[in-house]
C-alpha positions as CSV (number, residue, x, y, z in Angstrom):
1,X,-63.4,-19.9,59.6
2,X,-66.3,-22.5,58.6
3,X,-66.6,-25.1,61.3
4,X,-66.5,-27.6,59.2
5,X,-62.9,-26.5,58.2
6,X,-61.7,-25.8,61.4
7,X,-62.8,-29.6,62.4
8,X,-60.6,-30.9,59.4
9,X,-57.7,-28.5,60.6
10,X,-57.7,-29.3,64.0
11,X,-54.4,-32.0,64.7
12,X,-52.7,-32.9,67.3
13,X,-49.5,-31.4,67.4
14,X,-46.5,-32.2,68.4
15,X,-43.6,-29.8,67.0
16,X,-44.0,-25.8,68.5
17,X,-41.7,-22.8,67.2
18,X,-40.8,-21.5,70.7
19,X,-43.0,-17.7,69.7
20,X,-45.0,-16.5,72.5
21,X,-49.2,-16.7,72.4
22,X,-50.2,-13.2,72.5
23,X,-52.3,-12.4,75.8
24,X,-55.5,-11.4,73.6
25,X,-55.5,-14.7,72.0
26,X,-55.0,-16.9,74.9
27,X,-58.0,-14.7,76.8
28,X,-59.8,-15.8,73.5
29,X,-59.3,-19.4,74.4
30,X,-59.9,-19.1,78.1
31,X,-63.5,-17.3,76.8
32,X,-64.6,-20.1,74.9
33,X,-63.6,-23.0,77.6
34,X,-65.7,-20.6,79.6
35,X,-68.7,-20.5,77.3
36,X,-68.5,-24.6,76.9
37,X,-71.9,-26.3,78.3
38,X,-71.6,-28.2,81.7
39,X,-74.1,-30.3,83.5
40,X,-76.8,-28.4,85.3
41,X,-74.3,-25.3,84.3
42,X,-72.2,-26.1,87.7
43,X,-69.0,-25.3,86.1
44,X,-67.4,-27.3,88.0
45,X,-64.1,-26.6,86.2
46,X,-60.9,-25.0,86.6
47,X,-58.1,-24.4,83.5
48,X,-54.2,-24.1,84.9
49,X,-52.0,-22.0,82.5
50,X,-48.4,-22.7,82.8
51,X,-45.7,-20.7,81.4
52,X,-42.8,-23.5,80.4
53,X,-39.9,-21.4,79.9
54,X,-37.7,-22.5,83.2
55,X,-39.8,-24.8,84.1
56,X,-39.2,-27.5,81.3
57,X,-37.5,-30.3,83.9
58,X,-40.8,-30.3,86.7
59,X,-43.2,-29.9,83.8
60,X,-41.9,-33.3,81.9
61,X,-42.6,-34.9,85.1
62,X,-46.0,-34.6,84.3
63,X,-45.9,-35.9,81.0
64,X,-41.6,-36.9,79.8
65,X,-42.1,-35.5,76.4
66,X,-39.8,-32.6,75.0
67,X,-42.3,-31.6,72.7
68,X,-44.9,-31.5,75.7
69,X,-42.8,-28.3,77.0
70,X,-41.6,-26.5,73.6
71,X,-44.5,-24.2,73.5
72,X,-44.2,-21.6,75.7
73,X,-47.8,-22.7,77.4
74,X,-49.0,-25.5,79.0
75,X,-52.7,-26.1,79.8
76,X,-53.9,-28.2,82.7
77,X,-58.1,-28.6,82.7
78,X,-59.1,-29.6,86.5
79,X,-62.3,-30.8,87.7
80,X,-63.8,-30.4,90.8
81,X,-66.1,-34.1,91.5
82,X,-67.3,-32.5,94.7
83,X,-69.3,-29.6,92.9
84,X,-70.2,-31.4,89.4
85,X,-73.8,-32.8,88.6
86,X,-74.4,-36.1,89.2
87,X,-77.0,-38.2,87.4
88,X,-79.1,-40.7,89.7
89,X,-77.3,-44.1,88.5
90,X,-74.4,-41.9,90.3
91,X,-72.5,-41.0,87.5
92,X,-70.4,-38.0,88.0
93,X,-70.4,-35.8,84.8
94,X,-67.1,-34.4,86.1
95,X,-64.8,-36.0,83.1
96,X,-67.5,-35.2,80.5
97,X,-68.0,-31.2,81.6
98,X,-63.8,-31.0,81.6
99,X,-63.6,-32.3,78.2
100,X,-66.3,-30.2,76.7
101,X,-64.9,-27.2,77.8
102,X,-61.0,-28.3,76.6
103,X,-62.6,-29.5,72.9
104,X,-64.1,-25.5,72.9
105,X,-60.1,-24.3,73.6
106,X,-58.9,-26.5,71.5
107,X,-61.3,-25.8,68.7
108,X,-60.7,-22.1,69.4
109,X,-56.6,-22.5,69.2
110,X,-57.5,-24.2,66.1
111,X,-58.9,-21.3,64.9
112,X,-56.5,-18.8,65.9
113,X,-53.3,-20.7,64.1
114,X,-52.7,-22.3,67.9
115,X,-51.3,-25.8,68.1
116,X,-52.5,-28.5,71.3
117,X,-52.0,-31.9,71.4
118,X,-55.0,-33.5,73.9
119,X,-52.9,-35.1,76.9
120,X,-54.6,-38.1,78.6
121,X,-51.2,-40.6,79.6
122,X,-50.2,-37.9,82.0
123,X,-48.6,-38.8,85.4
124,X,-51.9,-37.7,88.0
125,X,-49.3,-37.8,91.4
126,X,-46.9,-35.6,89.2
127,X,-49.7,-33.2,88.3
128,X,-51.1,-32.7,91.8
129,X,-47.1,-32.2,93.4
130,X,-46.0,-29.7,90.5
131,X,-49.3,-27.8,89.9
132,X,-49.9,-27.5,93.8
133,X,-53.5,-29.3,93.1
134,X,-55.5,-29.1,96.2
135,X,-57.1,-33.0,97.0
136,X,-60.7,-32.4,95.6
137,X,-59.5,-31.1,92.1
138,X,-58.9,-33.5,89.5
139,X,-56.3,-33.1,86.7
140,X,-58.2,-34.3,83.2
141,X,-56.6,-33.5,80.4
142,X,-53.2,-31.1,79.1
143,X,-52.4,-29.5,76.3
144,X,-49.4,-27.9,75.3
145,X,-50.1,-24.8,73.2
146,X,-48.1,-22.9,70.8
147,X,-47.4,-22.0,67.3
148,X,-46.7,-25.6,65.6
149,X,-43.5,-26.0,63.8
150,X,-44.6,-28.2,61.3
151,X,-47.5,-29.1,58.9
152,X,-50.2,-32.2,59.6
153,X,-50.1,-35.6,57.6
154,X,-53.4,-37.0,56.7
155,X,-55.5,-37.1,59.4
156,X,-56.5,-41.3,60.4
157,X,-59.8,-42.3,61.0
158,X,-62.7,-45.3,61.1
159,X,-65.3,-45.0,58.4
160,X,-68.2,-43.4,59.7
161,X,-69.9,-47.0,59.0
162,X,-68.1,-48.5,61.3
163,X,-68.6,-45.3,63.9
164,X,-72.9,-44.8,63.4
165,X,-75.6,-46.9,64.7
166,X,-79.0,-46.0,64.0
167,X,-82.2,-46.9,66.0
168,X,-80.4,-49.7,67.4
169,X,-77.1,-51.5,68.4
Protein backbone atom coordinates (compact mmCIF):
# COMPACT_ATOMS: atom_id res chain seq x y z
CA UNK A 1 0.00 0.00 0.00
CA UNK A 2 1.25 3.76 -0.61
CA UNK A 3 2.21 5.38 2.64
CA UNK A 4 0.37 8.08 2.19
CA UNK A 5 -2.79 5.80 2.17
CA UNK A 6 -1.93 3.80 4.86
CA UNK A 7 -1.48 7.18 7.03
CA UNK A 8 -5.13 8.14 6.09
CA UNK A 9 -6.26 4.53 7.01
CA UNK A 10 -4.74 4.20 10.06
CA UNK A 11 -7.66 4.81 13.14
CA UNK A 12 -7.88 4.13 16.27
CA UNK A 13 -10.11 1.36 16.91
CA UNK A 14 -12.23 0.42 19.18
CA UNK A 15 -14.75 -2.51 17.97
CA UNK A 16 -12.65 -6.09 17.18
CA UNK A 17 -14.37 -9.31 15.57
CA UNK A 18 -12.97 -11.81 18.09
CA UNK A 19 -10.77 -13.76 14.78
CA UNK A 20 -7.36 -14.73 15.71
CA UNK A 21 -4.06 -12.69 14.16
CA UNK A 22 -2.32 -15.20 12.27
CA UNK A 23 1.35 -15.91 13.73
CA UNK A 24 3.04 -14.74 10.29
CA UNK A 25 1.33 -11.48 10.50
CA UNK A 26 1.94 -10.55 14.04
CA UNK A 27 5.92 -11.64 13.45
CA UNK A 28 5.42 -9.07 10.67
CA UNK A 29 4.52 -6.42 13.21
CA UNK A 30 7.06 -7.53 15.88
CA UNK A 31 9.76 -7.04 12.68
CA UNK A 32 8.92 -3.64 12.02
CA UNK A 33 8.82 -2.41 15.82
CA UNK A 34 12.15 -4.06 15.62
CA UNK A 35 13.43 -2.18 12.61
CA UNK A 36 12.07 1.36 14.22
CA UNK A 37 15.15 3.90 14.89
CA UNK A 38 16.24 4.40 18.61
CA UNK A 39 18.62 6.80 20.09
CA UNK A 40 22.22 5.87 19.72
CA UNK A 41 20.45 2.39 18.34
CA UNK A 42 20.35 1.22 22.19
CA UNK A 43 17.08 -0.51 21.74
CA UNK A 44 16.26 -0.07 24.82
CA UNK A 45 12.87 -1.58 24.30
CA UNK A 46 10.84 -4.46 25.03
CA UNK A 47 7.06 -5.38 23.31
CA UNK A 48 4.74 -7.74 25.76
CA UNK A 49 2.21 -9.82 23.69
CA UNK A 50 -0.76 -10.90 25.53
CA UNK A 51 -3.18 -13.43 24.56
CA UNK A 52 -6.76 -11.99 26.12
CA UNK A 53 -8.82 -14.98 25.83
CA UNK A 54 -9.20 -15.94 29.78
CA UNK A 55 -7.56 -13.26 30.84
CA UNK A 56 -10.24 -10.44 30.07
CA UNK A 57 -11.00 -9.55 34.06
CA UNK A 58 -6.84 -8.93 35.12
CA UNK A 59 -6.28 -7.43 31.69
CA UNK A 60 -9.21 -4.52 32.25
CA UNK A 61 -7.39 -3.73 35.25
CA UNK A 62 -4.89 -2.23 33.23
CA UNK A 63 -7.06 -0.31 31.23
CA UNK A 64 -11.46 -0.99 32.30
CA UNK A 65 -12.43 -0.96 28.78
CA UNK A 66 -14.30 -4.10 27.12
CA UNK A 67 -13.23 -3.14 23.91
CA UNK A 68 -9.58 -2.95 25.28
CA UNK A 69 -9.79 -6.95 25.67
CA UNK A 70 -12.04 -8.00 22.52
CA UNK A 71 -9.17 -8.69 20.28
CA UNK A 72 -7.62 -11.66 20.87
CA UNK A 73 -4.09 -9.61 21.42
CA UNK A 74 -2.97 -7.12 23.66
CA UNK A 75 0.31 -5.24 23.18
CA UNK A 76 2.30 -3.69 26.02
CA UNK A 77 5.60 -1.49 24.60
CA UNK A 78 8.13 -1.34 27.76
CA UNK A 79 11.05 0.75 28.06
CA UNK A 80 14.03 0.20 29.86
CA UNK A 81 15.34 4.18 31.24
CA UNK A 82 18.39 2.46 32.62
CA UNK A 83 19.84 1.44 29.12
CA UNK A 84 18.30 4.37 26.81
CA UNK A 85 20.41 7.33 25.41
CA UNK A 86 20.44 10.19 27.27
CA UNK A 87 21.09 13.70 25.81
CA UNK A 88 23.32 16.07 28.00
CA UNK A 89 20.40 18.52 29.37
CA UNK A 90 19.51 14.78 30.84
CA UNK A 91 16.78 14.01 28.82
CA UNK A 92 16.01 10.41 28.65
CA UNK A 93 14.88 9.42 25.03
CA UNK A 94 13.28 6.43 26.74
CA UNK A 95 9.42 7.64 25.87
CA UNK A 96 10.47 8.85 22.41
CA UNK A 97 12.45 5.41 21.29
CA UNK A 98 9.09 3.41 22.69
CA UNK A 99 6.83 5.38 20.68
CA UNK A 100 8.77 5.20 17.48
CA UNK A 101 8.94 1.66 17.52
CA UNK A 102 4.88 1.23 18.44
CA UNK A 103 3.92 4.08 15.48
CA UNK A 104 6.11 1.25 13.05
CA UNK A 105 3.49 -1.68 14.57
CA UNK A 106 0.91 0.25 14.35
CA UNK A 107 1.54 1.51 10.89
CA UNK A 108 2.41 -2.13 9.93
CA UNK A 109 -1.15 -3.53 11.55
CA UNK A 110 -2.49 -0.80 9.53
CA UNK A 111 -1.21 -2.32 6.63
CA UNK A 112 -2.02 -5.79 7.11
CA UNK A 113 -6.03 -5.07 7.74
CA UNK A 114 -4.96 -5.06 11.81
CA UNK A 115 -6.88 -2.75 14.20
CA UNK A 116 -4.86 -0.85 17.47
CA UNK A 117 -6.07 1.84 19.39
CA UNK A 118 -2.70 3.76 21.02
CA UNK A 119 -3.32 3.33 24.99
CA UNK A 120 -1.78 6.16 27.13
CA UNK A 121 -4.61 6.48 30.23
CA UNK A 122 -3.48 3.07 31.31
CA UNK A 123 -3.27 2.19 35.08
CA UNK A 124 1.05 1.90 35.44
CA UNK A 125 0.67 -0.09 39.17
CA UNK A 126 -1.83 -2.43 37.28
CA UNK A 127 0.51 -2.94 34.37
CA UNK A 128 3.64 -3.75 36.52
CA UNK A 129 1.35 -6.46 38.99
CA UNK A 130 -0.44 -8.18 35.98
CA UNK A 131 2.35 -8.16 33.32
CA UNK A 132 5.06 -9.23 36.13
CA UNK A 133 7.11 -5.94 34.98
CA UNK A 134 10.45 -6.09 36.66
CA UNK A 135 11.18 -2.25 38.50
CA UNK A 136 13.52 -0.85 35.75
CA UNK A 137 11.03 -1.45 32.86
CA UNK A 138 8.55 1.08 32.06
CA UNK A 139 5.08 0.39 30.61
CA UNK A 140 4.51 3.17 27.64
CA UNK A 141 1.98 2.56 25.64
CA UNK A 142 -0.90 -0.54 24.79
CA UNK A 143 -2.66 -1.46 22.05
CA UNK A 144 -5.17 -3.88 21.59
CA UNK A 145 -4.88 -5.63 18.20
CA UNK A 146 -7.35 -7.41 16.12
CA UNK A 147 -9.51 -7.47 13.13
CA UNK A 148 -11.83 -4.27 13.71
CA UNK A 149 -15.54 -4.78 13.68
CA UNK A 150 -16.50 -1.81 12.27
CA UNK A 151 -15.62 0.95 9.76
CA UNK A 152 -13.88 4.60 10.68
CA UNK A 153 -15.81 7.99 10.70
CA UNK A 154 -13.91 10.97 9.42
CA UNK A 155 -10.77 11.15 10.85
CA UNK A 156 -10.60 14.91 13.22
CA UNK A 157 -7.77 17.02 12.90
CA UNK A 158 -6.15 20.82 13.33
CA UNK A 159 -5.35 22.54 10.08
CA UNK A 160 -1.93 22.08 9.22
CA UNK A 161 -1.80 26.10 9.78
CA UNK A 162 -2.40 25.89 12.98
CA UNK A 163 0.15 22.72 13.38
CA UNK A 164 3.47 24.32 11.15
CA UNK A 165 5.89 26.90 12.14
CA UNK A 166 8.44 27.87 9.91
CA UNK A 167 11.95 29.49 10.77
CA UNK A 168 10.49 30.64 13.86
CA UNK A 169 7.90 30.41 16.72
Amino acid sequence: MEFSNLIQRRYSVRAYKPDPVEDDKLQGLLEAARLAPSAANRQALRFIVIHTEGREEELQRIYNRDWFVQPPLVICACGIPSENWVRKDSKNYNDVDVAIAMDHLILAATDAGLGTCWIAAFDANEAREVLHLPDHVEPIAFTPLGYPAVQPGPKKRKDLSELVRYERW
